[in-house]
C-alpha positions in Angstrom: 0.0 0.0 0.0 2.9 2.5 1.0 4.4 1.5 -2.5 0.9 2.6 -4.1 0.6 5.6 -2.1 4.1 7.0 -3.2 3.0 6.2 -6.8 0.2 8.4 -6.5 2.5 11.5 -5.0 4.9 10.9 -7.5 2.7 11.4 -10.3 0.8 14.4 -8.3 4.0 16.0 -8.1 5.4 15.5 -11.3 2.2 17.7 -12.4 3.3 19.6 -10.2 6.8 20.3 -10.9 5.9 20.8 -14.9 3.1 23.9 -14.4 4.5 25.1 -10.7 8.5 23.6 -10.5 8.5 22.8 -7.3 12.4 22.6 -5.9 14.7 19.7 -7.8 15.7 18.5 -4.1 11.7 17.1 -3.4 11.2 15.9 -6.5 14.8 13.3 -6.2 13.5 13.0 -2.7 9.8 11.1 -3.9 12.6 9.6 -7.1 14.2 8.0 -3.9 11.2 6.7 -2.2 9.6 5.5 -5.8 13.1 3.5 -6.8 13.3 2.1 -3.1 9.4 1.5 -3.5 10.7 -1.4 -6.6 13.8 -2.4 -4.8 11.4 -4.0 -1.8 9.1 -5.3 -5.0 12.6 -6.8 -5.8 13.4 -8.0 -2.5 10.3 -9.7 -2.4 10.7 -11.9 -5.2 14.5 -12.6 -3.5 13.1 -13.8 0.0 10.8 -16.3 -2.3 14.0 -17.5 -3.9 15.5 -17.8 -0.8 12.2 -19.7 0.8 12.7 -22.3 -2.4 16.3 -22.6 -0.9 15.8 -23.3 1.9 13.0 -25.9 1.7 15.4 -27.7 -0.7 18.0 -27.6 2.5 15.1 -28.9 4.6 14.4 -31.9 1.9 18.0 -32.9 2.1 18.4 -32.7 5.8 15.0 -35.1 6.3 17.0 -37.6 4.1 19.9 -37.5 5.9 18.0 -38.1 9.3 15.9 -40.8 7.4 19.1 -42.6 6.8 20.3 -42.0 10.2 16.9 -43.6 11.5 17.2 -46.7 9.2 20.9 -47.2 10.5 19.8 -46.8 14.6 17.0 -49.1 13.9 19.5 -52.0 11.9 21.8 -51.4 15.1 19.3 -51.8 17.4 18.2 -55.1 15.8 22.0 -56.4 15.5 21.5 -55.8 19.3 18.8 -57.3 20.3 19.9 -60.0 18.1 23.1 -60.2 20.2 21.7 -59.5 23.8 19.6 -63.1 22.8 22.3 -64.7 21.9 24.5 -64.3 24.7 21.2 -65.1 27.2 21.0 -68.3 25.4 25.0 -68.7 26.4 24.7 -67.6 30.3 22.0 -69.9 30.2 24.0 -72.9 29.0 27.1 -72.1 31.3 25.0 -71.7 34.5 23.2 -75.3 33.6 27.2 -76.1 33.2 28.6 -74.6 36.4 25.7 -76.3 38.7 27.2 -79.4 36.7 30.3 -79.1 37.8 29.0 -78.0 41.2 27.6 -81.6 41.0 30.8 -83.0 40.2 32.6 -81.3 42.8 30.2 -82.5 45.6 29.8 -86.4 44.3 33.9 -86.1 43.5 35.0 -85.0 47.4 35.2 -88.5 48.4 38.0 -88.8 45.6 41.5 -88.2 45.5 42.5 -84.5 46.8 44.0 -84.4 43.3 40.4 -84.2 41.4 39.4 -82.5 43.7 41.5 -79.3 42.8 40.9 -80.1 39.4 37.2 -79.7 39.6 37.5 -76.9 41.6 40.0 -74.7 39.1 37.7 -75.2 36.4 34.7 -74.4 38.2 36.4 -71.4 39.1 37.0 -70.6 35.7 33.7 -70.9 34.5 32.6 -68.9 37.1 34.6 -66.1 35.8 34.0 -66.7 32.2 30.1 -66.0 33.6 31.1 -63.3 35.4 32.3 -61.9 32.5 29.5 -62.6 29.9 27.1 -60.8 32.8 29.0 -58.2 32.6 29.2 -57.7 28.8 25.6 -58.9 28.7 25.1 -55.8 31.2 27.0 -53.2 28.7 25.2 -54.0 25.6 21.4 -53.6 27.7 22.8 -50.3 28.5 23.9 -49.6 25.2 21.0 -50.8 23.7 18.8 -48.7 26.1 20.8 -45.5 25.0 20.2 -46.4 21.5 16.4 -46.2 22.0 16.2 -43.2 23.8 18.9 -41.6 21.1 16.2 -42.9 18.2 13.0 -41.7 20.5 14.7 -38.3 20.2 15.9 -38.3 16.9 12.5 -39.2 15.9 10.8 -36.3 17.8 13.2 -34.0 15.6 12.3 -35.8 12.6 8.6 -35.0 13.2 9.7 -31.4 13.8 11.4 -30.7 10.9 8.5 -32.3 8.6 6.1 -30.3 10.5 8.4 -27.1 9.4 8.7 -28.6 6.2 5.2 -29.3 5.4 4.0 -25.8 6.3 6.9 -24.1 3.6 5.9 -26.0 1.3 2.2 -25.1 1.8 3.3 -21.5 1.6 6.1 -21.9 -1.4 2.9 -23.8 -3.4 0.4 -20.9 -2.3 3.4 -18.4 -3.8 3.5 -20.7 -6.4 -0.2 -20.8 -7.4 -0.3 -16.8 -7.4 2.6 -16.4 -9.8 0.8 -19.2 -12.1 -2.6 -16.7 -12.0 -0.7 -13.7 -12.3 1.4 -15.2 -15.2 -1.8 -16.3 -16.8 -3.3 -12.9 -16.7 0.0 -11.2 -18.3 -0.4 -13.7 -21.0 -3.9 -13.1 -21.4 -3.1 -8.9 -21.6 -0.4 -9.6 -24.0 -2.9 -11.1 -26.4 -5.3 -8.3 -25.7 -3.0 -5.3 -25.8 -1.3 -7.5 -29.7 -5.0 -7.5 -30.8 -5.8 -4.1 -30.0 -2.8 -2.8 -31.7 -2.9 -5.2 -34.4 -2.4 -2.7 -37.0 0.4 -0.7 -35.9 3.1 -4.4 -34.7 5.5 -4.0 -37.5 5.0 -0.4 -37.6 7.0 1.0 -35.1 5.4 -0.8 -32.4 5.9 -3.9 -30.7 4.1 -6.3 -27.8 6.7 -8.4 -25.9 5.8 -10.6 -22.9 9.3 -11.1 -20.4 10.0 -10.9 -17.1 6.4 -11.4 -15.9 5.5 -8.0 -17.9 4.1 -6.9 -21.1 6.1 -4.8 -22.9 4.5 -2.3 -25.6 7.9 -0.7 -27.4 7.0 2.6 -29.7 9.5 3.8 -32.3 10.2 7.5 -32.1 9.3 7.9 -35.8 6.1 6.6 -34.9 5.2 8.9 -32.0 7.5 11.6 -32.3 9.0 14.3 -34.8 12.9 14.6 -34.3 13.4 16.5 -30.8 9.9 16.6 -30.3 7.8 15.8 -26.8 4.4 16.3 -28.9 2.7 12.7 -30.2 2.0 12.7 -33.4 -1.3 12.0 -35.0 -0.1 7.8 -35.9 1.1 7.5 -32.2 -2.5 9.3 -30.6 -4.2 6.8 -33.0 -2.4 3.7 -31.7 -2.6 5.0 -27.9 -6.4 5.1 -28.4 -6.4 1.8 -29.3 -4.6 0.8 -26.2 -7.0 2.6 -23.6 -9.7 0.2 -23.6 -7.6 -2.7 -22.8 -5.8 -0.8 -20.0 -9.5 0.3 -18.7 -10.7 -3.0 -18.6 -7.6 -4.4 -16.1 -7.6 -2.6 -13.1 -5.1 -4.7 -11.7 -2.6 -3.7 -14.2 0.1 -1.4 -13.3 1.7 1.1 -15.4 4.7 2.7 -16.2 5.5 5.0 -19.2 9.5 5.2 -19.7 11.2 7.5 -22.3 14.4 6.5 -24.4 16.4 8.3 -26.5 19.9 7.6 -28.3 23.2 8.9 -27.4 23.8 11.5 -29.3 23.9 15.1 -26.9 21.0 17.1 -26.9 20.8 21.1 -27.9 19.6 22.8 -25.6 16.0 23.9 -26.9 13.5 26.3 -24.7 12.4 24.5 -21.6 14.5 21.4 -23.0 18.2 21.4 -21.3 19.1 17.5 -22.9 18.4 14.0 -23.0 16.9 13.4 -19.7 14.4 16.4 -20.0 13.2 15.2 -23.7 12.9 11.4 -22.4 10.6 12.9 -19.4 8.7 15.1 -21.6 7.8 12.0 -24.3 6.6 10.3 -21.0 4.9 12.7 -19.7 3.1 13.6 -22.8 2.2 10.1 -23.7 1.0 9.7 -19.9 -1.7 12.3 -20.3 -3.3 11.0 -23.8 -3.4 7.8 -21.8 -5.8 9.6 -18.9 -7.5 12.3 -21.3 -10.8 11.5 -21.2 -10.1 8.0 -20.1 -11.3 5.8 -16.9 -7.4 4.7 -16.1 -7.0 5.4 -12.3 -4.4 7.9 -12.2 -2.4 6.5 -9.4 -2.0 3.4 -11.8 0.4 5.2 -14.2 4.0 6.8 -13.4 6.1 8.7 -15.9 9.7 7.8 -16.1 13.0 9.2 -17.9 15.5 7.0 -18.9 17.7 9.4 -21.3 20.6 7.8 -23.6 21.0 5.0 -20.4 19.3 2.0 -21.1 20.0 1.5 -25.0 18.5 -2.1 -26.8 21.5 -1.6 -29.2 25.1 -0.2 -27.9 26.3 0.3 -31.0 27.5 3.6 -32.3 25.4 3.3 -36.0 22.9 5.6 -37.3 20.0 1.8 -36.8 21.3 1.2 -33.3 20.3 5.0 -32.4 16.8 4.7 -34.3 16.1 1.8 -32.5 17.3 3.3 -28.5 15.0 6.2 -29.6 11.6 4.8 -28.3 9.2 4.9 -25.8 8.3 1.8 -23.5 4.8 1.2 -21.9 5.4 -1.4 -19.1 2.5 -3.6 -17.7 2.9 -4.9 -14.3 0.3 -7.4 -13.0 0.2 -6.0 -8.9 1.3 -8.6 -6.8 -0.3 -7.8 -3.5 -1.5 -11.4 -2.4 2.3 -12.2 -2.9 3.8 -9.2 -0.9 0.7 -10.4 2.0 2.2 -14.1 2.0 6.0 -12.8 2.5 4.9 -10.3 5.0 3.4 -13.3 6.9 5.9 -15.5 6.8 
């Protein structure tokens, strides 16, 4: 809404400053807050980028944890697999050691030799038991850790799929607008080549990138050499155009003059090439209003001088064709801006 709201002062003023020339140091003040009114546009679309980036992350660390999962739950069997194993073992060497128990009782009547016989290997089977408790012991406690380590790991595995679930509900929702909003430039592109049908080839023509619709106008179809007043051709063509741009409100535009490198002389009120490129805007701007039902606050007027050339090179056709005027329409994207300011 702020951006909306500075749109509307800018254009206000830039009334203003052509009939009443109100001082050069507001008018870059409300340039400033117009250019950083598209650099957050910009940094909108970035934090989406960085939203897609970051649920990729999120995918790759749920796999990871997956993997960890399947690994704690293969160790834990291997465990439990073990822990049986050597129950089945102290089982068989305390049947043995009440055996030899047995031995030692029935054998007391025999020589004193036996005797200590019996009794060194009972001894040692009573230490081989003690041992297998005590490794039995270890691995209970190591498998108890192992559960509580996978209890855990699977709480954060929940978490992160719960955080994962909702970006991706919002990166789809983000997603879904652009579709629409994509769909709707495409559908204006087609409306705005059919409403200029006769003029494409002519010095005019209807391009569709970067989300926008482009409508280019040749100098020598709008202009006399030097001059900010349309001429009849150009009038004719932006009659044609006002209809289309009355029937989609939710269309944004933005009128920016071009002109070639060549230095300007000065001319009356006309000091160079950033005054003429304004003036072409300007006086394109108001045909697009006069006796029109375009919301004002929809349009801004823009000067790009010799800056922003489609052909750098120094030739007498490169200059023709940096000598035009651009009509941009921008679908608004407030839904978008709603969802990032949310998030």
């Amino acid at each position: 809404m702020n951006c909306i709201k500075l749109k509307i002062i800018w254009i206000f003023l830039i009334g203003i400053i052509v009939q009443s020339c109100v001082p050069a140091k507001e008018f870059q003040a409300l340039q400033d807050k117009n250019i950083k009114c598209e650099e957050e546009r910009e940094r909108y679309f970035n934090e989406n980028e960085t939203l897609e980036k970051s649920n990729k992350e999120l995918d790759s660390k749920l796999r990871v944890l997956k993997g960890e999962v399947a690994q704690l739950i293969a160790d834990s069997t291997s465990r439990a697999i073990e822990l049986s194993r050597l129950k089945d073992e102290n089982a068989k060497l305390s049947k043995r050691y009440a055996e030899l128990q047995n031995i030692q009782e029935t054998s007391m009547a025999g020589t004193q030799k036996e005797s200590r016989r019996v009794l060194a290997q009972l001894q040692a089977t009573q230490e081989e038991l003690q041992e297998k408790q005590d490794a039995l012991k270890e691995l209970e406690r190591q498998l108890n850790l192992r559960r509580k380590n996978l209890e855990e790991l699977q709480s954060h595995l929940n978490g992160l799929k719960s955080d994962l679930d909702e970006r991706n509900a919002k990166i789809q929702e983000m997603e879904r607008i652009l579709a629409r909003k994509d769909s709707a430039v495409m559908a204006l592109r087609r409306k705005v080549s059919d409403a200029l049908f006769g003029f494409e080839g002519k010095g005019l023509s209807v391009q569709h990138k970067n989300g926008k619709v482009y409508v280019s106008l040749d100098e020598q179809l709008m202009f006399k050499s030097g001059s900010h007043v349309v001429d009849a051709n150009g009038i004719k063509a932006l009659r044609q155009l006002i209809p289309v741009l009355e029937q989609n409100q939710d269309i944004n535009i933005v009128v920016e003059g071009h002109t070639d490198d060549v230095p300007f002389p000065q001319r009356g009120e006309l000091t160079d090439n950033w005054d003429l490129s304004v003036k072409r805007a300007t006086s394109i701007v108001r045909i697009l209003l006069d006796k029109s039902k375009i919301e004002p606050a929809r349009i801004s007027a823009s000067g790009r001088s010799q800056y922003h050339p489609i052909d750098p090179q120094k030739t007498s056709a490169a200059r023709q064709k940096n000598r035009r005027t651009e009509i941009i329409l921008t679908p608004k994207l407030d839904e978008l801006f709603e969802i990032l300011e949310a998030n």
